[in-house]
C-alpha positions in Angstrom: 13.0 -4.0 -0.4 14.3 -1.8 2.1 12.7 2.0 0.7 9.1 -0.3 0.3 9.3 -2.1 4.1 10.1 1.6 4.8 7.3 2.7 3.1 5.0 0.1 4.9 6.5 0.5 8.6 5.5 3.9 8.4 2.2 3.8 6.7 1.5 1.4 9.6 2.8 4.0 12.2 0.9 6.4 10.9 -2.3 5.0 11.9 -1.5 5.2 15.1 -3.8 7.7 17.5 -1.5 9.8 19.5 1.3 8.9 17.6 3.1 12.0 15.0 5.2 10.6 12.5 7.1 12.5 9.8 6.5 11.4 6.2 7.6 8.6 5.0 9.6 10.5 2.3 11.3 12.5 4.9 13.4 9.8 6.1 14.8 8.6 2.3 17.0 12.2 2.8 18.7 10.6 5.5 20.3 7.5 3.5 24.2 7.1 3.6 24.4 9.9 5.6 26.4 9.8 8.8 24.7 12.6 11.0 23.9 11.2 14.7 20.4 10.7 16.0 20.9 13.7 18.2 20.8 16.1 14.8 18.4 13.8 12.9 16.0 14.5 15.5 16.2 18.0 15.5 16.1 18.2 11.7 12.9 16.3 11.8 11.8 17.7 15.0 10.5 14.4 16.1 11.7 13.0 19.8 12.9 9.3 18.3 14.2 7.7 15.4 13.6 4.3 14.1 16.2 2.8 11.7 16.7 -0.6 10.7 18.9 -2.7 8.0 16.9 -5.0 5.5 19.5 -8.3 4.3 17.9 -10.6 2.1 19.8 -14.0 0.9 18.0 -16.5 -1.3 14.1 -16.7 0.4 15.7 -15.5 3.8 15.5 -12.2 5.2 17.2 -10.9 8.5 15.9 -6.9 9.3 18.1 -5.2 12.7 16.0 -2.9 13.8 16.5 0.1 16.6 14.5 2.7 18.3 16.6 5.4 20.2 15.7 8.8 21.7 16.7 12.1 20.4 17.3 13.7 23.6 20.6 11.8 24.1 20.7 9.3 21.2 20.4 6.3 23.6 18.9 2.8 22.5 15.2 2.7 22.8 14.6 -0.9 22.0 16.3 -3.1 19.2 15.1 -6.5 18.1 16.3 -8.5 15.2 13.9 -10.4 13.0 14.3 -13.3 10.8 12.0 -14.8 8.4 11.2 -16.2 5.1 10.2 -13.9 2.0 6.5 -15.3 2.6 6.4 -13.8 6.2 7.4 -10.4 5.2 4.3 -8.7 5.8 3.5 -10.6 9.2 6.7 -9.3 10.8 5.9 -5.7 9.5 3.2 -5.7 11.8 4.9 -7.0 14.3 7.5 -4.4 14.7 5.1 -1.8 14.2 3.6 -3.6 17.5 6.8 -3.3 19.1 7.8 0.3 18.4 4.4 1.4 19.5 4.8 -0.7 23.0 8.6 0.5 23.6 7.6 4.2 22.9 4.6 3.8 25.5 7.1 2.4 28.2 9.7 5.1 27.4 7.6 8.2 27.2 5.7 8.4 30.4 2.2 9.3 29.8 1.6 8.9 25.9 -1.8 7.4 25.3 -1.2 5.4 21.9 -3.1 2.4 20.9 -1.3 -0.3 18.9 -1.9 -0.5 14.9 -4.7 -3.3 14.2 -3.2 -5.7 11.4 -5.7 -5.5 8.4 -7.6 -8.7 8.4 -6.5 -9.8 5.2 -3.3 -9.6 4.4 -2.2 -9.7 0.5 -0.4 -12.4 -1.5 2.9 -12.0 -0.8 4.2 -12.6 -4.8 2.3 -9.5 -4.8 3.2 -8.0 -1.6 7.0 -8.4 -2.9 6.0 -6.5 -6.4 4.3 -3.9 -4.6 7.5 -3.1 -2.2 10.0 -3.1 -5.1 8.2 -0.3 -6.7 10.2 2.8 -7.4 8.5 5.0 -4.5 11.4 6.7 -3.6 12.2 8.0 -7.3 8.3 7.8 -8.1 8.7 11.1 -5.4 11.1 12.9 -7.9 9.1 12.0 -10.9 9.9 11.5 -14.2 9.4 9.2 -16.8 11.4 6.5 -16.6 10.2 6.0 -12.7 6.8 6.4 -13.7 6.6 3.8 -16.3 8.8 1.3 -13.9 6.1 1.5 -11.4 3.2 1.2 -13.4 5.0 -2.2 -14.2 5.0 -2.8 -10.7 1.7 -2.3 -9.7 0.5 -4.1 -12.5 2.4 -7.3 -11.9 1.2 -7.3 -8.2 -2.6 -6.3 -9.1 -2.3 -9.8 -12.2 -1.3 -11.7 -8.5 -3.8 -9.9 -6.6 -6.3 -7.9 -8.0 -7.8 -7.0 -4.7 -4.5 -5.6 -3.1 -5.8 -1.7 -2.6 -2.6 0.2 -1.7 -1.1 -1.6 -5.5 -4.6 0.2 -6.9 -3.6 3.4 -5.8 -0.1 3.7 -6.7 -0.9 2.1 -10.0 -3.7 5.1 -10.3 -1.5 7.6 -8.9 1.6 6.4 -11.5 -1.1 6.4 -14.7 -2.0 10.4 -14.2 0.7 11.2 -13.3 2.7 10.0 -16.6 1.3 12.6 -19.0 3.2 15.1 -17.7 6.6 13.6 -18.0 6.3 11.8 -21.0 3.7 14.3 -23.2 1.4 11.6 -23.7 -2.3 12.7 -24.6 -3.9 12.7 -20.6 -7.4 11.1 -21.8 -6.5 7.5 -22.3 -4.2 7.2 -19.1 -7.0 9.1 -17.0 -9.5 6.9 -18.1 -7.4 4.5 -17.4 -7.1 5.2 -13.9 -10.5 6.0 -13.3 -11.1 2.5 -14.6 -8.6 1.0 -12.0 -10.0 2.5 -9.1 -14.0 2.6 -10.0 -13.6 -1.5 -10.6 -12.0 -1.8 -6.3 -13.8 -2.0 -3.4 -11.9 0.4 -1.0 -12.7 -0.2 2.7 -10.0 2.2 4.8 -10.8 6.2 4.8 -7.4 6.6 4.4 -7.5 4.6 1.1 -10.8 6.1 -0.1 -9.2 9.6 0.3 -6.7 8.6 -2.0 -8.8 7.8 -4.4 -11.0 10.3 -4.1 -7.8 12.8 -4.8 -6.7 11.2 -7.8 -10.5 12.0 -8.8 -10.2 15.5 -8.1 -6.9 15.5 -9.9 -8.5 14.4 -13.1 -11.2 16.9 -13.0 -9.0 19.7 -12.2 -6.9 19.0 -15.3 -10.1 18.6 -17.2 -11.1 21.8 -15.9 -14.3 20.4 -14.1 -13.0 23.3 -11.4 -16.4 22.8 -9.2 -16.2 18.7 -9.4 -12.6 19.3 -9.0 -13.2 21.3 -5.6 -15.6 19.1 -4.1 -13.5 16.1 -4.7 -10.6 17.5 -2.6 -12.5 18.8 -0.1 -13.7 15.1 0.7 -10.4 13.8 -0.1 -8.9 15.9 2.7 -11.6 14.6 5.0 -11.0 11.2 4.1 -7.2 11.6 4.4 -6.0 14.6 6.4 -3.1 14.2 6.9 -1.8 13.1 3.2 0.8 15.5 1.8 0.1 14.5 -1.8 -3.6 15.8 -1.4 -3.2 19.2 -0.3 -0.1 19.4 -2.9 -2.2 18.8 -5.6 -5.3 20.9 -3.9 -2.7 23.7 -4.1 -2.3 23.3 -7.6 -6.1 23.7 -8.1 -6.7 26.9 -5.8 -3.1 27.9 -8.2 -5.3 27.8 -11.3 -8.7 29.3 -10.2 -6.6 32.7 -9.0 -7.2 31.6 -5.1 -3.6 32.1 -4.9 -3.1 32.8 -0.6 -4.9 29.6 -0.9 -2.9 27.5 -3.0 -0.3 29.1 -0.4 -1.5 27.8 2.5 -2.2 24.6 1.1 1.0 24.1 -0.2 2.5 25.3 3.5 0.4 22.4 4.9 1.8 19.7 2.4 5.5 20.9 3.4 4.2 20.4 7.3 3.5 17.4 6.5 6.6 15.9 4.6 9.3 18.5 5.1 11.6 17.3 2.8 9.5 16.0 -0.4 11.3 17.7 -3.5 8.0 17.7 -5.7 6.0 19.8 -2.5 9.2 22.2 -1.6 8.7 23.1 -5.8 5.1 23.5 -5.4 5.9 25.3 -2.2 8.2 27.4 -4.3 5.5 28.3 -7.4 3.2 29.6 -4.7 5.0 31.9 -3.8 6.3 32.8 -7.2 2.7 33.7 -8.3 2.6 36.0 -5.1 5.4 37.9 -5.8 7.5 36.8 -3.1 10.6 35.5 -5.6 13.0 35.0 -2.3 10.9 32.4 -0.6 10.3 31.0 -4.0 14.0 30.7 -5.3 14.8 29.0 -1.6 12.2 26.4 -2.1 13.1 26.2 -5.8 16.8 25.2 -4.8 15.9 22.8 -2.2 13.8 21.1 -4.6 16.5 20.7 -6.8 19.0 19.4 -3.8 16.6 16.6 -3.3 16.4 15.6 -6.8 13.6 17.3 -8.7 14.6 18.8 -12.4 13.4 22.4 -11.9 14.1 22.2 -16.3 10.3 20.6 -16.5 9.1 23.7 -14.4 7.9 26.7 -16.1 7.7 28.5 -13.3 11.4 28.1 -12.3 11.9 29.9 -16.1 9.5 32.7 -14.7 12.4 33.4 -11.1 15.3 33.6 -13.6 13.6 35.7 -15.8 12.6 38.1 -12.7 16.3 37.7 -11.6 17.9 38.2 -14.4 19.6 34.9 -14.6 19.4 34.8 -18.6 22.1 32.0 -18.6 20.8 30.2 -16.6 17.3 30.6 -18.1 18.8 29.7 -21.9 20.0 26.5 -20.4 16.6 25.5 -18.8 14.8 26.8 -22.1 17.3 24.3 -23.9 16.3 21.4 -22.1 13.0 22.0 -21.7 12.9 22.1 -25.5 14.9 18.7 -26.0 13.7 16.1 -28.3 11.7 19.1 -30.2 12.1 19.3 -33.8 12.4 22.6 -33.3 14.4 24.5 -30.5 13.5 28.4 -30.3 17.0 29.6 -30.7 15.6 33.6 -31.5 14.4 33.2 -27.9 17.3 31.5 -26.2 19.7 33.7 -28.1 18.2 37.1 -27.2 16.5 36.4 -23.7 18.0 39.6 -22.9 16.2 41.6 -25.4 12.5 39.6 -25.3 12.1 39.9 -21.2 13.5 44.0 -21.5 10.0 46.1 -20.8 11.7 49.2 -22.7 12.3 46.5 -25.6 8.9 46.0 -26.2 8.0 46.2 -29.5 11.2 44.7 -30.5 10.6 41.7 -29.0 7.1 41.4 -30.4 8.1 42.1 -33.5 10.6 39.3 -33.5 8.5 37.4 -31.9 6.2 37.5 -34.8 8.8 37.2 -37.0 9.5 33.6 -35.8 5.9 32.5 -35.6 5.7 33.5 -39.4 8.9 31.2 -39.8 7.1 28.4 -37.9 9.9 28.8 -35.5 8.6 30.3 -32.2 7.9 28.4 -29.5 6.1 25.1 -27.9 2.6 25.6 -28.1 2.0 25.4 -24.4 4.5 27.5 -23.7 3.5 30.6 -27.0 0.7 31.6 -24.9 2.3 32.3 -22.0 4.4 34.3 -23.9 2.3 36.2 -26.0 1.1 37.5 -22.7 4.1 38.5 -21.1 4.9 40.6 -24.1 1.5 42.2 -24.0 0.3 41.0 -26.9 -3.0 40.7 -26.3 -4.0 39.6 -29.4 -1.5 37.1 -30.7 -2.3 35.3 -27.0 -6.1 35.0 -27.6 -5.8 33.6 -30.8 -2.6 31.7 -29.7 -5.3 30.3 -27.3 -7.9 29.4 -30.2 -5.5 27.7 -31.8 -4.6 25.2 -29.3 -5.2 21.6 -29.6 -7.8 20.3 -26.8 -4.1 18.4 -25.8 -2.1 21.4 -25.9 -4.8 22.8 -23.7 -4.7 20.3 -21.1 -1.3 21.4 -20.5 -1.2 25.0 -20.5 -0.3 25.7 -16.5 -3.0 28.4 -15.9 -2.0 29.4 -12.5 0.7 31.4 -14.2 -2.5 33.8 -15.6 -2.3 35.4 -12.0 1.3 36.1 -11.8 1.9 40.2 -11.9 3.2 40.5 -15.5 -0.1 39.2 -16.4 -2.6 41.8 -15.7 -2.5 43.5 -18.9 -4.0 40.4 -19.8 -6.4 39.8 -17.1 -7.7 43.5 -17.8 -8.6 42.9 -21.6 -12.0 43.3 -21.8 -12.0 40.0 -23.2 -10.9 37.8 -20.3 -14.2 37.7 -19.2 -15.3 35.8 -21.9 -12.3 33.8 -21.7 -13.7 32.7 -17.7 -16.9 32.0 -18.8 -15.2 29.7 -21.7 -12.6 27.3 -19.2 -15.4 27.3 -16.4 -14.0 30.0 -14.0 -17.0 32.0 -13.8 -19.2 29.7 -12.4 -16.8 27.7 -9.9 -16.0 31.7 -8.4 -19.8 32.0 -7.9 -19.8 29.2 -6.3 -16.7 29.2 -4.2 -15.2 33.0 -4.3 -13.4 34.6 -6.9 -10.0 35.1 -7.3 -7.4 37.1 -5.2 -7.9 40.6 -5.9 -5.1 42.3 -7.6 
C-alpha cells in the first residue's frame, strides 16, 4: 500500500507545471535506510524531500506525512491524515494539494499551479488492486513479479474496466513477460494490443504510454519504421517518461544508431537516476561503443539495485572483453538453467573459444559440439558463430532460426566491434534488406559508421 500510494503521490506531483520531481523509482532506494534529509537531497539533487508512513488496521488507514527542506533538513509542513480504505484516493489528492501549497509559501517566487483531481475517480476495490501491484519489483523484472502484476491489473480492470493507469500496467506487464519467462511474444503482444485498442485514453500522459508500448511491439517485430514513428509520438505525448526513451534506446541499439541509443539512454537515467533496468541499458550502450569502463560502472549499479545482469547478454560480452572467464562461466551457467542442455565445451574452455590466436581451435570445437547437438541456445549460436568469424555457420545459424528464436536474437549486439567481419561479408547486405534495415536507414539515416 505504501510503494503504490507512493507511486500515485508522485504521478500526481509530476503533473505539476513548474514543479521537478525525481522518479518515482528513485525514492524506493531510499527505504530502511537511515541517511538524513540533508544527504538525500544531494543524492537526488532535489531542494525537498517528502516522506510519509502508510498504517493500515482493519478498513482504517492513518498516513504521517512530512515535507522538509534540504538546505538544513528543517520541517516543511507535516499533516497527518486519517481515513477509511474507501477514501484512499480522495486524500491522495489532497496531500498532493498540500505539498504543492507549502512549497509555494516556502520557496519564494516558484510559480506552480496545484494538480487538478481527475474528474472521475476509480472504484476503490479497484483502486486498492491497482496499488498492491508489484511496481517496485515489476522495476527489477522478472518473472515471478511479472505474472503477480498481471494478476493485479486484471483483478482491478474485472472491478473497473475503465480504470486507464490498471490498462497500462497490465499492457506494459503482458510484453514485457516474454522475455523473462521465454514464452512465444505473439499471443501476449496481441494481447496487449487488445487491452489497450478496446480503452478510451483521455490524458497525453496516458496516450504516450500507450503509444510506447506500440512502438515496443513493432520494434520487436521488427516493423523498425512503425517502430520509430511510434516513439517519436510517444515521446511527444509523454516527455518526460523514463520507460520511453529506455526502450527508444533499445530500438536506435538495434538499427546501428548507436550515439543515439546513447543519448537516449542518458536521458532515461536523467530522468530516474536510480532505476536498475535503465542504469543496465545505460550500461549496454556504452558496451556497443566501446567504452567497457562506463559500461561495467553502470553494469554494477544495476546489479546493486537489484537487476540479475545473468539474463543480460551483454554483461557476458564485458567479462569476456575483461577477461573475467569465471565470472563469465558462472553467468553462462545460469543463463543456461532449466535447459536440457548446458554447453559445458563452452563454459569449460571460455579461455580457449574468446583467445583471437585460438581461432580455429575454437571453431573447430565449436563445430564439433553442434554436430553433437550440444552447442549452444539458439539465440545465443548466432552470436557466436560471429564472434568466431564464422561467417558461414552464422548465416545459416540465422536460416535456421525459428520465427520465435528470432524474435529474441538481441541485434544491437551486430554493431559491437568484434562484429565487423561480419558486417563486411558481402552478404550482410542482403541480410538488411531481409529484417527491414534497409529501408528504415533510407528513411531515417543509416547506421553509425564504423
Amino acid at each position: 500500500l505504501g510503494d503504490g500510494l507512493t507511486d500515485e503521490l508522485t504521478m500526481s506531483l509530476s503533473k505539476v507545471k513548474g514543479l521537478r520531481v525525481v522518479a518515482r523509482r528513485s525514492s524506493y532506494s531510499f527505504r530502511n535506510r537511515l541517511d538524513d534529509v540533508p544527504t538525500i537531497g544531494r543524492l537526488l539533487n532535489v531542494d525537498a524531500v517528502f516522506e510519509g508512513t502508510v498504517r493500515q488496521i482493519g478498513d482504517q488507514v492513518r498516513i504521517h506525512a512530512l515535507l522538509s527542506g534540504v538546505e538544513d533538513g528543517y520541517l516543511i509542513w507535516s499533516e497527518q491524515f486519517e481515513c477509511d480504505t474507501d477514501e484512499l484516493y480522495s486524500i491522495q489528492e489532497s496531500m498532493a494539494t498540500s505539498v504543492v501549497t507549502a512549497l509555494k509559501e516556502h520557496f519564494v517566487g516558484g510559480s506552480l499551479e496545484l494538480p487538478v483531481a481527475e474528474s472521475t475517480p476509480p472504484d476503490i476495490e479497484a483502486y486498492q488492486l491497482y496499488l498492491m501491484a508489484p511496481n517496485f519489483l515489476w522495476q527489477m523484472r522478472g518473472e515471478r513479479p511479472l505474472r503477480k502484476s498481471i494478476e493485479m491489473y486484471r483483478k482491478a480492470l474485472a472491478i473497473e474496466p475503465g480504470f486507464s493507469r490498471a490498462v497500462i500496467g497490465l499492457a506494459n506487464s503482458l510484453v514485457l513477460l516474454p522475455f523473462y519467462s521465454n514464452e512465444p511474444m505473439e499471443p501476449l503482444f496481441r494481447e496487449a494490443e487488445q487491452v489497450l485498442g478496446e480503452h478510451a485514453f483521455t490524458s497525453e500522459r496516458d496516450l504516450g504510454e500507450a503509444e510506447s508500448i506500440y512502438a515496443f511491439i513493432a520494434f520487436h517485430r521488427w516493423n523498425w519504421i512503425d517502430a520509430e514513428e511510434r516513439f517519436r509520438k510517444a515521446l511527444e505525448l509523454a516527455p518526460d517518461s523514463p520507460n520511453i526513451y529506455q526502450w527508444y534506446s533499445q530500438h536506435l541499439g538495434y538499427v546501428g544508431r548507436k550515439h543515439d541509443g546513447l543519448a537516449a539512454a542518458r536521458r532515461a537515467r536523467d530522468l530516474d537516476e536510480v532505476s536498475p533496468v535503465i542504469n543496465d541499458r545505460l550500461a549496454v550502450a556504452y558496451l556497443w561503443l566501446g567504452d567497457n569502463m562506463r559500461a561495467a560502472e553502470h553494469f554494477a549499479i544495476s546489479a546493486q539495485l537489484g537487476f540479475r545482469n545473468a539474463i543480460n547478454p551483454g554483461y557476458m560480452v564485458l567479462l569476456v572483453r575483461a577477461g573475467r572467464f569465471e565470472q563469465f562461466k558462472a553467468v553462462m551457467a545460469a543463463y543456461h538453467h532449466g535447459h536440457p542442455d548446458i554447453p559445458h565445451w563452452l563454459i569449460d574452455n571460455a579461455e580457449t573459444v574468446f583467445d583471437p590466436s585460438q581461432r580455429k581451435k575454437a571453431v573447430a570445437m565449436a563445430r564439433e559440439a553442434e554436430e553433437r547437438g550440444h552447442l549452444i541456445r539458439p539465440a545465443l549460436r548466432f552470436g557466436l558463430w560471429i564472434i568466431l568469424g564464422a561467417n558461414d555457420n552464422a548465416f545459416r545459424a540465422y536460416e535456421e532460426l525459428s520465427d520465435h528464436s528470432r524474435q529474441f536474437l538481441q541485434l544491437e549486439f551486430i554493431w559491437a566491434d568484434e562484429r565487423q567481419r561480419f558486417r563486411e561479408d558481402s552478404r550482410f547486405q542482403n541480410f538488411s534488406d531481409e529484417i527491414g534495415w534497409t529501408e528504415y536507414w533510407k528513411r531515417y539515416g543509416g547506421p553509425d559508421k564504423d
